[in-house]
C-alpha positions as CSV (number, residue, x, y, z in Angstrom):
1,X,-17.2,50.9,-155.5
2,X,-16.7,54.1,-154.3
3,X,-18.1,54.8,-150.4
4,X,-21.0,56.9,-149.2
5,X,-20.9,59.5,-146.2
6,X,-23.1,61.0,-144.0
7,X,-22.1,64.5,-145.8
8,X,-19.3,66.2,-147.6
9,X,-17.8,67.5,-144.0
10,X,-17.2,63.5,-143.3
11,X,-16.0,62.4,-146.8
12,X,-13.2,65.1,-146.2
13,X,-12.4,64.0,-143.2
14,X,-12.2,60.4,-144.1
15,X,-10.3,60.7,-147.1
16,X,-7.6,63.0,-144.8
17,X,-7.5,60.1,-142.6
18,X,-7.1,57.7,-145.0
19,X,-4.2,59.4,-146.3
20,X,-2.7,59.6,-142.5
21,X,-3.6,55.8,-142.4
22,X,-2.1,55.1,-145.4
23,X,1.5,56.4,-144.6
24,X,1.5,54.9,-141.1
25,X,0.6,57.6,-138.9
26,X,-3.0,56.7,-138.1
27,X,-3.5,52.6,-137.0
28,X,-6.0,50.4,-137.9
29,X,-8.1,50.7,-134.7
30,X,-8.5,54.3,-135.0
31,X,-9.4,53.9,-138.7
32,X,-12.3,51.6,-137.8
33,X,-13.7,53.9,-135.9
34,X,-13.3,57.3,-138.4
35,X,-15.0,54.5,-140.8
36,X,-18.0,54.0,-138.5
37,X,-18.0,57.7,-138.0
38,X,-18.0,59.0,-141.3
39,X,-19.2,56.2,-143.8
40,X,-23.1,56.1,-144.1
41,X,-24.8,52.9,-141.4
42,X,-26.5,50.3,-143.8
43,X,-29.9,49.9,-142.1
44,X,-31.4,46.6,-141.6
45,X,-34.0,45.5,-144.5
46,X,-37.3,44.3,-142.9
47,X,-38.8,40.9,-144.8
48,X,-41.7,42.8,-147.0
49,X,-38.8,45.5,-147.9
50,X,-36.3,42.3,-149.2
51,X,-39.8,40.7,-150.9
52,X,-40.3,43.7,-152.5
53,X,-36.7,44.1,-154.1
54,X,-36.9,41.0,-155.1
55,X,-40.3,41.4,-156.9
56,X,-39.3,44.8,-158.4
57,X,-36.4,43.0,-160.0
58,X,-39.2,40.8,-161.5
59,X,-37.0,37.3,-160.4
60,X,-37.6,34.2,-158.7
61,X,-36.1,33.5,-154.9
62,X,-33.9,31.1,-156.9
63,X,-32.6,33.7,-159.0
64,X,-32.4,36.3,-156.3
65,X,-30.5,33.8,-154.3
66,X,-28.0,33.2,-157.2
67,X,-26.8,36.5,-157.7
68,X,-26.6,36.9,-154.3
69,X,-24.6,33.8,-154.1
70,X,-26.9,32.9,-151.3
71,X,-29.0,29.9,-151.1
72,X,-32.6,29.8,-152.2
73,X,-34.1,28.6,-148.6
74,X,-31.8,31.5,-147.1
75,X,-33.6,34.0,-149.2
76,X,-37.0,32.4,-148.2
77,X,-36.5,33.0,-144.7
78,X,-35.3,36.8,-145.2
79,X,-38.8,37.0,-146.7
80,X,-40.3,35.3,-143.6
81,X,-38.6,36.8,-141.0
82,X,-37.3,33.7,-139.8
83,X,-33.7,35.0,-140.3
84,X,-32.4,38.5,-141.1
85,X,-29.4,39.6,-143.5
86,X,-26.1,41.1,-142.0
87,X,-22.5,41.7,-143.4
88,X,-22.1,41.5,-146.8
89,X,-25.4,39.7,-147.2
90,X,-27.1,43.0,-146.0
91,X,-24.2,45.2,-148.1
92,X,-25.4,43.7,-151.6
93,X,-29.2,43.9,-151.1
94,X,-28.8,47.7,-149.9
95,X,-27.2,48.0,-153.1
96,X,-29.5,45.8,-155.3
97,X,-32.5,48.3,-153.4
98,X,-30.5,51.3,-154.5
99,X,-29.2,50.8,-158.0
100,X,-30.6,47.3,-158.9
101,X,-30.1,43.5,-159.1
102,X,-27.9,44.4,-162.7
103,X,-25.0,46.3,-160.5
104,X,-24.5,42.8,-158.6
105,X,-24.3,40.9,-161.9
């Protein structure tokens, strides 16, 4: 999956880095932080905005939850608010909202 930056600039700059990093001049620590720097934040999905994916995708929570590898009752409370999705949870809805429930298949 390739990665997306905040612009061009910082996708230059990262992938010089990466290189650096890659041949041992550059260490893990400072690589975190070019990452956070130049790689696009994922923004948190409010419960209506998860609903609403979910629903657009025309599946049931049980489905959702499936290819999300999730469980259904997790997926109810997303839509509640009672808890909210982080890490990769958060990751493969972002990318479910943007290019569809078929691209996590």
């Amino acid at each position: 999956m390739s990665k997306k930056y905040r612009s061009e600039a910082m996708a230059a700059i990262h992938e010089t880095v990466t290189a650096l990093h890659d041949i041992g001049a550059i260490d893990k620590q400072t690589m975190r932080r070019f990452d956070v720097a130049c790689l696009t934040p994922i923004r948190p999905l409010k419960p209506e905005e998860i609903k609403a994916i979910r629903e657009r995708e025309h599946v049931s929570q049980t489905v959702f939850a499936n290819y999300l590898n999730v469980t259904t009752s997790l997926v109810s409370k997303w839509e509640r608010g009672e808890k909210r999705p982080a890490g990769a949870s958060l990751k493969l809805l972002s990318l479910v909202e943007k290019k569809g429930l078929a691209t996590v298949a």
